[in-house]
C-alpha positions as CSV (number, residue, x, y, z in Angstrom):
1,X,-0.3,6.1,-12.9
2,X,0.3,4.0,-16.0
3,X,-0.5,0.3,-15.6
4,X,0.1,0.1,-20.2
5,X,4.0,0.3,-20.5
6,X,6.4,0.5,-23.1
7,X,9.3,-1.9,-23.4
8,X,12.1,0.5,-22.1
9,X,9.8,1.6,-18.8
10,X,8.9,-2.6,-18.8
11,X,12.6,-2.5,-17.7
12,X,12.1,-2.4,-13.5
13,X,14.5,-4.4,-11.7
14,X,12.6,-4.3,-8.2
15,X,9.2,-3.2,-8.1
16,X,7.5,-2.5,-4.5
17,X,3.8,-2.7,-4.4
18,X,2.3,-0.7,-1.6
19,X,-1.7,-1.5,-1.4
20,X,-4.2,0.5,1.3
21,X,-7.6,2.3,1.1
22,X,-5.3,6.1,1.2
23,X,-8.3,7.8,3.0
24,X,-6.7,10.1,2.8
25,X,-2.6,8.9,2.4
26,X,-0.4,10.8,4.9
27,X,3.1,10.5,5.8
28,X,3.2,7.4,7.5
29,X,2.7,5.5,4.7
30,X,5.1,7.9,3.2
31,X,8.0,7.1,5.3
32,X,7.5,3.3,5.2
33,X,7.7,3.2,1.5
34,X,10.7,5.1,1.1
35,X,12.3,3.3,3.9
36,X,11.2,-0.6,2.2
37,X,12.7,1.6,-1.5
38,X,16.2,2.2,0.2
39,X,16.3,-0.9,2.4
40,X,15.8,-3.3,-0.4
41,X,17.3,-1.2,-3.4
42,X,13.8,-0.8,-5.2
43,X,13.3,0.8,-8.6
44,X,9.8,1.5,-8.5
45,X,7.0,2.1,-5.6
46,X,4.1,1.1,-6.8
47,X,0.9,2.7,-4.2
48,X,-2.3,1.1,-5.4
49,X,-5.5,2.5,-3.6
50,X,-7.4,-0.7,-3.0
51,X,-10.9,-1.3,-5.1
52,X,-13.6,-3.4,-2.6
53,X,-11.5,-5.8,-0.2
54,X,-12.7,-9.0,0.7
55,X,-12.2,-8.3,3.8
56,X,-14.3,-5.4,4.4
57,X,-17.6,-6.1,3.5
58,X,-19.0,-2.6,4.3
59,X,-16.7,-0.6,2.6
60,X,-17.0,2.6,3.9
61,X,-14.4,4.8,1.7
62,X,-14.1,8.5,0.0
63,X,-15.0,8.7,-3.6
64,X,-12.4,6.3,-5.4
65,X,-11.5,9.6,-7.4
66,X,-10.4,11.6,-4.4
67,X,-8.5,8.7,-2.6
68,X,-6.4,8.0,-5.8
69,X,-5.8,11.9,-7.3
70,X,-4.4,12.4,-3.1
71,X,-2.3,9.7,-3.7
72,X,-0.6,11.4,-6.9
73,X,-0.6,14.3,-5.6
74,X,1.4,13.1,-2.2
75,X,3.9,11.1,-4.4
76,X,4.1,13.0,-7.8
77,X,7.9,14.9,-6.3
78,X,9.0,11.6,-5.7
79,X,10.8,9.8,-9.3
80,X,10.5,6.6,-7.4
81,X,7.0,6.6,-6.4
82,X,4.0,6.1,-9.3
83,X,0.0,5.5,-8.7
84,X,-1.6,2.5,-9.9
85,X,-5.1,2.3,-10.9
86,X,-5.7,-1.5,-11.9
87,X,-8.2,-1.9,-8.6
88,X,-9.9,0.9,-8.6
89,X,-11.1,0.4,-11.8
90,X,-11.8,-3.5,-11.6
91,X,-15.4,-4.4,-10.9
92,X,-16.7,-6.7,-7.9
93,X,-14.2,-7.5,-4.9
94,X,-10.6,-6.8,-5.6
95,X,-8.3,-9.4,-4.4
96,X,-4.2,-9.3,-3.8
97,X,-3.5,-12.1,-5.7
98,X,-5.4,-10.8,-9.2
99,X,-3.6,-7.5,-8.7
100,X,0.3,-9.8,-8.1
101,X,-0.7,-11.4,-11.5
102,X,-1.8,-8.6,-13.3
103,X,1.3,-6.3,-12.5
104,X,3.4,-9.4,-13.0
105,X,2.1,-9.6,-16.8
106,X,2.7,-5.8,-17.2
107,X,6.2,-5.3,-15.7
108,X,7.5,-8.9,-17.1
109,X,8.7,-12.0,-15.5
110,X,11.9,-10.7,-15.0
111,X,10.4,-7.9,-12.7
112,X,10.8,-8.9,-8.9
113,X,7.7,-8.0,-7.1
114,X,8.3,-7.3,-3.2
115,X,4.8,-6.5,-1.1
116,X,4.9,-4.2,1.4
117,X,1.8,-5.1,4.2
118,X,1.4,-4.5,8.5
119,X,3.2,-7.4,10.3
120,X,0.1,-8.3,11.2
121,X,-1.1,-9.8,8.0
122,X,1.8,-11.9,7.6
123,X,-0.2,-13.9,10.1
124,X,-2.9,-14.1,8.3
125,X,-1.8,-14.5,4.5
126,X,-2.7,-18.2,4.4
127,X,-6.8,-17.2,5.0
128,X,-5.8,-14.8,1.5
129,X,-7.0,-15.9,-2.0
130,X,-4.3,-18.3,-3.5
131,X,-1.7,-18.0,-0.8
132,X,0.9,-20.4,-2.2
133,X,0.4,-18.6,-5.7
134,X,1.2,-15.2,-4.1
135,X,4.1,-16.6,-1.4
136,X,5.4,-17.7,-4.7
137,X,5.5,-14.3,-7.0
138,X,6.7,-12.3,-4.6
139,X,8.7,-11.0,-1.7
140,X,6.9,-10.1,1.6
141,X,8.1,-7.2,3.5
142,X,6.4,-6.9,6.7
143,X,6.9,-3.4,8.3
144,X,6.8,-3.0,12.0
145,X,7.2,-0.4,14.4
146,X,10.0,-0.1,17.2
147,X,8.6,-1.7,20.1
148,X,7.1,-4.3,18.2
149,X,7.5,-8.1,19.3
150,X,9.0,-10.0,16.9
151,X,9.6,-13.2,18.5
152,X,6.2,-14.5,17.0
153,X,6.4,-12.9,13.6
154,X,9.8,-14.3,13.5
155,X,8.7,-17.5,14.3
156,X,5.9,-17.2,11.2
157,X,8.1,-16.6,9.1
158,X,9.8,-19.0,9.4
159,X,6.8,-21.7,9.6
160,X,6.1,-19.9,6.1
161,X,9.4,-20.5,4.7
162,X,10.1,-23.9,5.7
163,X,6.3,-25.2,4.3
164,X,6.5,-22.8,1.3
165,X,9.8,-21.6,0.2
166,X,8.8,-17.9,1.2
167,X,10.3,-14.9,1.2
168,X,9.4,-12.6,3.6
169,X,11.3,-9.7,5.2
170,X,10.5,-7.5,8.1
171,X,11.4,-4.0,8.5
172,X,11.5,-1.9,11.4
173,X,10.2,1.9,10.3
174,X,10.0,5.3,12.1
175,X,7.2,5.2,14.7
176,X,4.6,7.9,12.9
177,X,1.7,8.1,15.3
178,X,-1.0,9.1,12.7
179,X,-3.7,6.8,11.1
180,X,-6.0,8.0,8.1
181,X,-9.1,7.5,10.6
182,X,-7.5,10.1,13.0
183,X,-7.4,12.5,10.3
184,X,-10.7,11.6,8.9
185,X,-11.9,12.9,12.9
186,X,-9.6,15.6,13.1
187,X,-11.2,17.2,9.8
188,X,-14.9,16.5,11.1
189,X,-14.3,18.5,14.5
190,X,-12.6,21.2,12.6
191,X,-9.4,20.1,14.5
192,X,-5.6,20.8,12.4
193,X,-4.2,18.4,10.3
194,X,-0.8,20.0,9.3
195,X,2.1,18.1,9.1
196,X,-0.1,14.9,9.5
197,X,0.2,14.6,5.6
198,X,1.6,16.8,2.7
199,X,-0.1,19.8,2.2
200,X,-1.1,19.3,-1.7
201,X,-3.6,17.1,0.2
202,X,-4.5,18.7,2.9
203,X,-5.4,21.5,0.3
204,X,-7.4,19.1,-1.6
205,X,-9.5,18.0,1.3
206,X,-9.9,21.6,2.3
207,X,-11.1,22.4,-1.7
208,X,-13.4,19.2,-1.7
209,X,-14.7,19.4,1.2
210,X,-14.2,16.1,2.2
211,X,-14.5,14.2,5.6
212,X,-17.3,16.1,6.8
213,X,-20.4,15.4,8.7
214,X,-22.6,16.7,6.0
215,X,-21.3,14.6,3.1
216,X,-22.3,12.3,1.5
């Protein structure tokens, strides 16, 4: 929640960056940070609701208010997790690599920087602003699901580390069917969400009203 630190809180050994729209967050994303915190021994969890991606011209998201005060409020009882403004308040399209740098100047050079994204992406990261800049600064920790074939994101990953020097790591976490769209269509037809997310949220939805055919 703070991106303006002072030198003892400057003092985070491993710092996880989780980015993603959070519309709303719900226990799926949830469970995979906590799982990349404990895997790889990480201080911090930093969840960043994303600003405008370049990838998503029409950016079709909740008020950037609601998606980042759902996002404290689903990680506020953890001490590990913390909410990060720096895209949602930068203007014009928000890219990875700006956000790597700018959290690199805050938490220090000593700071290592691990970046949780889908498996998927790993596929993909060379098509992302400054790849080599952000294969450089920081760990990748690609999260799959059980199930999921590896042989090919294996094989990436290793194309990436022998051309770049990469680090990337995958992790396998708890299949969680949920998605943020489902609940978006869940809320619309009046349909539960309980125990798709924590209920602070669910509560806030209810309160705001949000997800609904008539809003805005």
């Amino acid at each position: 929640m703070r991106d303006l630190l002072t030198a003892t809180e400057k003092k985070v050994e491993r710092l996880a960056i989780m980015g993603g729209t959070f519309d709303p967050i719900h226990y799926g994303h949830l469970v995979t940070a906590e799982a990349v915190r404990y895997q790889f021994q990480i201080n911090k969890v930093l969840f960043v609701p994303t600003g405008h991606p370049p990838h998503k011209p029409f950016f079709d998201v909740s008020h950037t208010e609601h998606r980042y005060l759902m996002t404290v409020l689903a990680t506020v009882t953890n001490p590990y997790f913390d909410v990060s403004r720096v895209e949602i308040d930068r203007k014009g399209i928000t890219y990875t690599i700006d956000t790597i740098q700018h959290l690199k100047q805050v938490y220090g050079e000593e700071t290592e920087l691990y970046f949780i994204t889908g498996a998927d992406a790993i596929h993909q990261i060379l098509s992302w602003k400054d790849p080599e800049e952000l294969l450089r600064l920081c760990t990748f920790v690609a999260v799959t699901r059980p199930g999921y074939h590896k042989n090919s994101l294996l094989k990436r990953i290793e194309e990436l580390r022998e051309q770049y020097g990469s680090k990337i790591h995958f992790l396998e976490v708890p299949s969680l069917a949920i998605s943020s769209s489902d609940i978006r269509k869940r809320v619309e037809a009046s349909r539960p969400i309980k125990y798709l997310l924590p209920e602070t949220v669910e509560n806030y939805i209810l309160k705001f009203g949000l997800y609904q055919q008539t809003q805005d």
